[in-house]
N, C-alpha and C positions, 0 to 999 in steps of 0.2 A: 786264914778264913775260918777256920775250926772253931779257933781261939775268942775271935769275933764273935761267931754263932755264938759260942757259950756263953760268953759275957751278954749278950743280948738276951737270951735267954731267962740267965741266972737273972737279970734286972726287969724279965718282963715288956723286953722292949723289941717292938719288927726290927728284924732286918733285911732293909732293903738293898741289893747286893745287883750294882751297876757292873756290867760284861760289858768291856771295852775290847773290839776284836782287833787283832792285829796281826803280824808277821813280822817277824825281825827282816829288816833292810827293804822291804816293800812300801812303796806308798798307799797307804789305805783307800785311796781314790781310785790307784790306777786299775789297770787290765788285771794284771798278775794276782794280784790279792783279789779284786774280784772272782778272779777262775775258784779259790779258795773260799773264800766266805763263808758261800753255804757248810761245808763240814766246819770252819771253824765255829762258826755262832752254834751249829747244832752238837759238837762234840761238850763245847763249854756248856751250852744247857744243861747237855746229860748231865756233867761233871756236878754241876753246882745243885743239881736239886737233889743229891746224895743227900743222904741223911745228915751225914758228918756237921757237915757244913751250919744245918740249922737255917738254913734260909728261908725267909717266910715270902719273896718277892724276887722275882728276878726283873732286873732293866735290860732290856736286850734291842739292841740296832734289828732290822728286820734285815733278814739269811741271806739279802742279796744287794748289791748296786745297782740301786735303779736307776741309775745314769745309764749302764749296759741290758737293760729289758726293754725289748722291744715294745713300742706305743708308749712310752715311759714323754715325760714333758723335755725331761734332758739326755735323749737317748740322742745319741750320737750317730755317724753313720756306722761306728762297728756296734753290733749287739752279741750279748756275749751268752743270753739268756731269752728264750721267747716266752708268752705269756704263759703258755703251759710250763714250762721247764720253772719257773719261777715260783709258780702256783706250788708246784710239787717239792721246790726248796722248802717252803712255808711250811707245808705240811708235814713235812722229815722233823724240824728244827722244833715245831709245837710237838708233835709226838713224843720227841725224845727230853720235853719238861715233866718234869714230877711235882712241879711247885706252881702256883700263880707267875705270870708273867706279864709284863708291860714294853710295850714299845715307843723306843726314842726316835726323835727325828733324826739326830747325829747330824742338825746344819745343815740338812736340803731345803728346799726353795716347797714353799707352801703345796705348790703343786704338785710336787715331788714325792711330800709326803702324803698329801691325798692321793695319788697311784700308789703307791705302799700301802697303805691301809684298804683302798681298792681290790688289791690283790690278793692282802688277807682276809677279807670278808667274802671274796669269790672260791678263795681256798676253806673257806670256812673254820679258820682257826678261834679257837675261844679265846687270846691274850683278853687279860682285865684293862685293856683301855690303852693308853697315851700319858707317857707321859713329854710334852714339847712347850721346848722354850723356843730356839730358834727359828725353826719355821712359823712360829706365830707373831712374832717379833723384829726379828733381825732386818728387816726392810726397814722398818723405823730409824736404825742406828743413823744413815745417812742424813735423814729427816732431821734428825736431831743437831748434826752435825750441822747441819745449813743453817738450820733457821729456830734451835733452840728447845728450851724443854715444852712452851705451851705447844709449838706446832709438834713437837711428838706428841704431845698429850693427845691432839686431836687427831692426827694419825692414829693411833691405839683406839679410839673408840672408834673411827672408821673401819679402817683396814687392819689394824689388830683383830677386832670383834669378827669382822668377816671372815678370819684368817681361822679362828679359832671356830667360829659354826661350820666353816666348810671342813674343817676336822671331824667334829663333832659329826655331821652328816655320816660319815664313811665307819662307823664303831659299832655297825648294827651287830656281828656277832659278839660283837664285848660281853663280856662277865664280870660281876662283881670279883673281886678278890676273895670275899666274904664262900659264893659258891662255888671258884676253883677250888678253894683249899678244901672245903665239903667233900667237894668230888674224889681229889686224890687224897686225905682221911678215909673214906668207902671202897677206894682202890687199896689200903693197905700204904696210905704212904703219908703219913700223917706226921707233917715238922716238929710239931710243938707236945709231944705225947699226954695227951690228958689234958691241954690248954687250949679253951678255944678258937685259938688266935691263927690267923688273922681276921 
């Protein structure tokens, strides 16, 4: 990752630096890794908005499974997180970035990720935005598979389009990437020393 940053650098080029969390022998759906999640997403933040690194972005899954928070659209009957406890995962995991950040859907269900984003706007986290394929999308796949590419077509301008403003809805504390980086620059934590990038 260093090595990365550097070369990114020396070329003048973002780098945007995708956190994929995980556990060796765990499924990342289940119980287990969710008990975990939260330290893992916010340990790798810390890690990655080190200097070393040169990161100008971070991608990060949001610090909990929202399958297991309660009020959540796919919470189950065990919950493993209630809406405060989750609230306060958010706020642990954004504290410990030094860099801009953005949140993936990581393949929950539209609604899924609209509670996710829900949760970080009531936690009042500053991520710069979304970045989501799946959840905006992946209903469509079956569409496609039936009845072809026009009927995706128009599925995407229906329920893609809706899929993607009920996203959009939920980003009211978003921030430009443009004024994180500002901020942690004035904070003494400034990626690109003297560039004023991103």
């Amino acid at each position: 990752m260093e090595r990365i940053g550097a070369e990114c650098l020396g070329l003048d080029v973002l780098f945007f630096l995708e956190l994929v969390s995980y556990a060796e022998g765990m499924d990342d759906r289940g119980l287990d890794f969710a008990r975990i999640k939260p330290e893992v997403v916010t340990q790798s933040m810390a890690e990655f908005s080190k200097d070393q690194y040169r990161v100008d972005v971070l991608k990060v899954g949001v610090p909990v499974n929202i399958a297991f928070v309660e009020g959540s659209p796919s919470a189950g009957r065990q919950t493993l997180y209630s809406r405060k406890e989750a609230i306060t995962h958010y706020r642990g995991a954004a504290a410990a970035a030094r860099v801009p950040f953005i949140y993936l859907s990581q393949g929950v269900s539209n609604e899924d990720f609209q509670y996710a984003l829900e949760l970080a706007a009531e936690a009042g986290v500053k991520s710069s935005g979304v970045l989501c394929g799946r959840a905006t999308w992946q209903d469509g796949v079956p569409v496609f598979a039936k009845n072809g590419a026009k009927a995706l077509e128009e599925w995407l301008l229906q329920e893609g389009v809706k899929n993607i403003e009920n996203v959009n809805r939920h980003l009211s504390t978003a921030q430009s990437c443009f004024s994180a980086a500002t901020a942690a620059a004035a904070a003494g934590n400034s990626r690109r020393k003297g560039k004023g990038r991103p």
